[in-house]
N, C-alpha and C positions, 0 to 999 in steps of 0.2 A: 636469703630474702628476709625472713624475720630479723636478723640483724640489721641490715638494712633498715628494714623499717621504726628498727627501737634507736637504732641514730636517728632518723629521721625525728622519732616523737622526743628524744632527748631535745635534739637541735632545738624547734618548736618552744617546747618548755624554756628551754635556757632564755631564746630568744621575748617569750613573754613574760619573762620574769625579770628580765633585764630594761625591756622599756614598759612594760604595763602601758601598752595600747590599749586595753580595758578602758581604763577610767574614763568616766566623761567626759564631755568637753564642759570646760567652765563657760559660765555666757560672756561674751564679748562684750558688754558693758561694762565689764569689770578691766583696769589698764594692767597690761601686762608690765613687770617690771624687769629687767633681762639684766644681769650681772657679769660685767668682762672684767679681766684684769690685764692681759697682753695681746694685741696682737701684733703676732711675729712667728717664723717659721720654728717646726719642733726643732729641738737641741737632742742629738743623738744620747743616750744616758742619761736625759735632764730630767731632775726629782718634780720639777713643775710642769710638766708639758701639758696639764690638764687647764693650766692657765691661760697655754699659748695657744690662742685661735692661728692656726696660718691667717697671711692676706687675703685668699685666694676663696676660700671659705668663712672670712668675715664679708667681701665682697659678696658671694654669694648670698647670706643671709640679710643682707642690707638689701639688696635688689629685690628679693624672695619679699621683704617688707612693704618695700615700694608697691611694687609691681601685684602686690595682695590687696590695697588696700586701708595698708597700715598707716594711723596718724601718728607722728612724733613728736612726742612731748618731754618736756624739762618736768622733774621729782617736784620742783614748785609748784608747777601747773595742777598738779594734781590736786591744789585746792581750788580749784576751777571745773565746772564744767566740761567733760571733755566728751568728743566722740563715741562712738562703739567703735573697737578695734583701734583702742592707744597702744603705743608703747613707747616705753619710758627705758632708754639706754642708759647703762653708769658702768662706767669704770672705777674700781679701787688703786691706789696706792700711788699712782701717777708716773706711768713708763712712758718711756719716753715714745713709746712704738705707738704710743695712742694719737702721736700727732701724725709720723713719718708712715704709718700705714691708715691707723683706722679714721682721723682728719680729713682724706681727700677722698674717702670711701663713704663719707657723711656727705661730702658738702657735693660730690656727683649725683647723690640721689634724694636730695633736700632734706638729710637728717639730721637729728642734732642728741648730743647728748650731755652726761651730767660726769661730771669726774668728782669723786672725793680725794680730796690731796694731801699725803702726808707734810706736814708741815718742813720737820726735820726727817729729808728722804735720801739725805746723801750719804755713802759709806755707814747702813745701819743694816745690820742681818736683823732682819725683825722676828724673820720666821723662827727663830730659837727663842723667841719671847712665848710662844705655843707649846712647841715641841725643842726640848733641852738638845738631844739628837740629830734638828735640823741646820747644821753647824758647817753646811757647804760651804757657805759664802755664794750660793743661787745666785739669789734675791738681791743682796748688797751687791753685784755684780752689774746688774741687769741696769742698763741706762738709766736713768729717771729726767725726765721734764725739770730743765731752767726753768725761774722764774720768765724772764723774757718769752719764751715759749709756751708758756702756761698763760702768759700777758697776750700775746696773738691770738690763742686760740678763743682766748674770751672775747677779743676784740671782732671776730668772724660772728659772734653772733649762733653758731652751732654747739657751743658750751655753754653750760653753766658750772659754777663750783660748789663743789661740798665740802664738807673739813669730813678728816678719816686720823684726827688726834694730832698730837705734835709730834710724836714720833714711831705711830703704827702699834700701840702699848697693849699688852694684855689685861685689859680693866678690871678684872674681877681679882688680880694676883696685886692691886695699887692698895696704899690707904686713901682715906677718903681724900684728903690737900690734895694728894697727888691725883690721884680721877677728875677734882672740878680744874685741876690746871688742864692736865690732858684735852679734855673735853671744850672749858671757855677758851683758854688761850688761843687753841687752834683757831676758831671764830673770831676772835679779834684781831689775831695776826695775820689773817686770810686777809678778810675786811680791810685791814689798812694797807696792806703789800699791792692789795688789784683794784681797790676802790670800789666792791660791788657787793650785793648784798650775801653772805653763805645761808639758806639759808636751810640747809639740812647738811644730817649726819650719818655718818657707816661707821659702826662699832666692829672695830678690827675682829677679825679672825672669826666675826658674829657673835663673839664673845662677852656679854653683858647679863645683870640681872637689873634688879629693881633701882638701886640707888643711880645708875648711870643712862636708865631713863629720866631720872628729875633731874639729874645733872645739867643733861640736853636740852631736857623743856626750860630750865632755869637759866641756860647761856640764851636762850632767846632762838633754838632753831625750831624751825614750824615741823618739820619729819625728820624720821630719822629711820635708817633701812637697816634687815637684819640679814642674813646671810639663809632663814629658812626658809626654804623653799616651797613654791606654791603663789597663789594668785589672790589678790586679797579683793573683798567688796568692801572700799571706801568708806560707803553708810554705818559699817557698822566696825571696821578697824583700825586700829590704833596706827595714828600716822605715827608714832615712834618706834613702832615694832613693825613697820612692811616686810612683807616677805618680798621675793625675790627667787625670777626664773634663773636659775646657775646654768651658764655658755659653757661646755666643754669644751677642748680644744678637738677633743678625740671624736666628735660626734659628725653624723654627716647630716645632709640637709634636710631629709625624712625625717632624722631626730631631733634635729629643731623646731620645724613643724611640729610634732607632735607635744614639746614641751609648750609650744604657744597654746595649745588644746589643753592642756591639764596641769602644766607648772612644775611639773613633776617628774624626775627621772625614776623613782621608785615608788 
């Protein structure tokens, strides 16, 4: 029985140390910022499956949005007056899964959201621009979004575009020429390929300091999102440093929930 019971308070433990259902809820006037990169179903042994939301469970938390209350807004909007209870969808890196699954899982339940696109996405491991190790060939494998596809989705009106560099770059590992190319080019080679304004940024792999912030504000983008997690108050945060709630793929729909309350998985 005492065994028993010391799993029990292990379990317990484990379990509130793992989602910290403690924390408070942040107020709802503040817009939630939610961060996906794939969805698509897990890959048996795959080093990313934390990126791949199944459909079935992006479906879920789309509806779970709707069906809450949730207003859906573009990373733009956000210099706008918005609701209580926004959020603001983005994807990174541009798979092609964002159209063939998560596309008509937007437009069934009137959502919209914000893609940053690597410029140059085709045949590039990026993720070994990170980690020297990460040398699967994953990521460079994984479909990516045509231009023509990427030209659709904006024509639907539930996108918008962000630039995410011209080729996914690890910014702090550049010299400086090469950071303002990274950075401006991407925005102007966006702008002239889809005709629309870009007008915010995702600094790969969340990977930036201080110079690749003026970089940003100096190519002319109004925000620009970071990879740390948690829920920002607008009034008083740097639209070029937003955090951002991280989508697990692994998580289930209680755990989403609860990240809409505090932003936070830890």
């Amino acid at each position: 029985m005492i065994e028993l019971l010391l799993g029990l308070a292990a379990v317990a433990i484990w379990f509130s140390l793992e989602n910290r259902w403690w924390h408070p809820t942040l107020p709802y006037r503040h817009p939630r910022v939610l961060m996906y990169h794939m969805v698509s179903p897990h890959r048996p042994g795959a080093k990313f499956n934390k990126l791949r939301v199944p459909p079935e469970r992006f479906e879920e938390q789309i509806k779970y949005l709707s069906e809450s209350g949730w207003h859906f807004a573009h990373v733009s909007e956000l210099a706008n007056p918005l609701p209580e209870k926004t959020v603001v969808i983005t994807f990174d890196d541009g798979y092609q899964d964002n159209l063939i699954h998560a596309d008509k899982v937007l437009a069934q339940y009137g959502a919209k959201a914000t893609l940053y696109l690597v410029v140059e996405r085709f045949d590039r491991d990026w993720s070994t621009a990170k980690k020297a190790h990460h040398d699967s060939g994953e990521l460079m494998r994984e479909p990516k979004l045509t231009d023509a596809e990427v030209a659709a989705m904006l024509a639907s009106g539930r996108w918008e575009l962000g630039a995410h560099t011209l080729t996914h770059a690890n910014l702090p590992t550049l010299n400086s020429d090469h950071r303002r190319r990274e950075i401006t080019q991407a925005k102007r080679i966006l702008e002239a390929q889809f005709q629309v304004e870009v007008a915010s940024f995702a600094y790969p792999f969340g990977i930036y300091g201080d110079q690749d912030v003026s970089l940003a504000q100096e190519a002319g983008f109004r925000f620009a999102v970071t990879t740390m997690e948690g829920i920002d108050d607008l009034s008083h945060a740097d639209p070029f440093e937003l955090k951002r709630v991280k989508i697990s793929g692994k998580e289930r729909l209680w755990q989403f929930a609860l990240r809409l309350r505090t932003g936070r998985r830890k």
